[in-house]
N, C-alpha and C positions, 0 to 999 in steps of 0.2 A: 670460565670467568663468571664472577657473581655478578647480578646483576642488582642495582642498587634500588632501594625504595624511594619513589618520589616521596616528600612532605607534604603532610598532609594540612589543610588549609584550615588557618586559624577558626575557632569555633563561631565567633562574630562574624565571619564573613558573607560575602555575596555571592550569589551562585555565578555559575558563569551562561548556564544554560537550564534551562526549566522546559519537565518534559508534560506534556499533556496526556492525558487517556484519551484513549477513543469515545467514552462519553462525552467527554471533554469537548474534542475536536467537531462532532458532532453536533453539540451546542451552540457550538460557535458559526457553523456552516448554517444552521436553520436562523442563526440572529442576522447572517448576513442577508440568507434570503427575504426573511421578514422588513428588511429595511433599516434594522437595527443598527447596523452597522456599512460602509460601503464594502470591504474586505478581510477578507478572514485576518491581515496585518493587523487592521483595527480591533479587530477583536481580540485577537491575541494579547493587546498592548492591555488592552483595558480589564483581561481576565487576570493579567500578570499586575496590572496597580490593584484590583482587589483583594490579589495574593499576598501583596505588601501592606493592605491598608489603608491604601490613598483614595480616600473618595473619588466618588465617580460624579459628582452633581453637577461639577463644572463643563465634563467633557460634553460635546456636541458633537455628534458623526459628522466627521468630513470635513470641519472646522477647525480651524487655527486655535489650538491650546495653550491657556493663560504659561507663562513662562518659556513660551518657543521661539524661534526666529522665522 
Protein backbone atom coordinates (compact mmCIF):
# COMPACT_ATOMS: atom_id res chain seq x y z
CA UNK A 1 0.00 0.00 0.00
CA UNK A 2 1.13 3.63 -0.97
CA UNK A 3 1.61 5.69 1.33
CA UNK A 4 0.17 9.18 0.81
CA UNK A 5 2.08 12.73 0.76
CA UNK A 6 1.16 15.09 3.49
CA UNK A 7 0.39 18.86 1.97
CA UNK A 8 2.57 20.87 2.07
CA UNK A 9 1.93 24.31 4.11
CA UNK A 10 0.77 27.32 2.38
CA UNK A 11 3.97 29.56 1.40
CA UNK A 12 2.55 32.63 3.86
CA UNK A 13 2.59 30.57 6.71
CA UNK A 14 3.88 30.19 10.20
CA UNK A 15 6.06 27.86 11.34
CA UNK A 16 5.19 25.62 13.89
CA UNK A 17 8.55 25.08 15.40
CA UNK A 18 11.88 27.10 14.91
CA UNK A 19 15.02 25.27 15.52
CA UNK A 20 18.20 27.05 17.02
CA UNK A 21 22.06 26.38 16.33
CA UNK A 22 24.25 25.64 18.89
CA UNK A 23 25.55 29.22 18.50
CA UNK A 24 22.56 30.14 18.93
CA UNK A 25 21.67 28.34 22.07
CA UNK A 26 24.90 29.29 23.45
CA UNK A 27 24.12 32.97 23.16
CA UNK A 28 21.31 32.76 24.80
CA UNK A 29 22.72 30.61 27.88
CA UNK A 30 25.66 33.46 28.47
CA UNK A 31 22.51 36.30 28.06
CA UNK A 32 20.97 34.47 30.90
CA UNK A 33 24.03 34.24 32.90
CA UNK A 34 24.84 37.93 32.40
CA UNK A 35 21.47 38.73 33.82
CA UNK A 36 20.01 39.46 30.60
CA UNK A 37 17.51 37.57 30.72
CA UNK A 38 15.98 35.31 33.93
CA UNK A 39 15.82 31.91 31.61
CA UNK A 40 16.79 30.48 28.54
CA UNK A 41 12.40 30.60 27.93
CA UNK A 42 13.00 34.34 28.10
CA UNK A 43 15.46 34.22 25.83
CA UNK A 44 14.12 32.06 23.37
CA UNK A 45 10.96 34.19 23.26
CA UNK A 46 12.79 37.24 22.59
CA UNK A 47 15.35 35.60 19.88
CA UNK A 48 12.15 34.29 18.16
CA UNK A 49 10.32 38.21 18.23
CA UNK A 50 13.53 39.46 16.52
CA UNK A 51 13.24 36.71 14.13
CA UNK A 52 9.88 38.16 13.26
CA UNK A 53 10.72 41.70 13.64
CA UNK A 54 9.05 42.84 16.74
CA UNK A 55 10.88 45.15 18.48
CA UNK A 56 12.52 44.49 21.59
CA UNK A 57 12.53 48.07 23.29
CA UNK A 58 9.48 47.51 25.25
CA UNK A 59 10.49 44.02 26.74
CA UNK A 60 11.84 44.13 30.40
CA UNK A 61 13.38 40.71 31.72
CA UNK A 62 10.93 39.26 34.15
CA UNK A 63 8.20 41.84 33.51
CA UNK A 64 4.78 41.73 32.54
CA UNK A 65 4.65 42.41 28.61
CA UNK A 66 2.51 45.33 27.16
CA UNK A 67 -0.42 43.12 25.54
CA UNK A 68 -0.42 40.12 28.14
CA UNK A 69 -2.59 38.99 30.83
Amino acid sequence: MARKNKPKPSAGSVPTYIRFTNDQLTAMDEAVKKGSFLNRSEAARAAVRQMFGIPLTDLVPGGKQKGTV
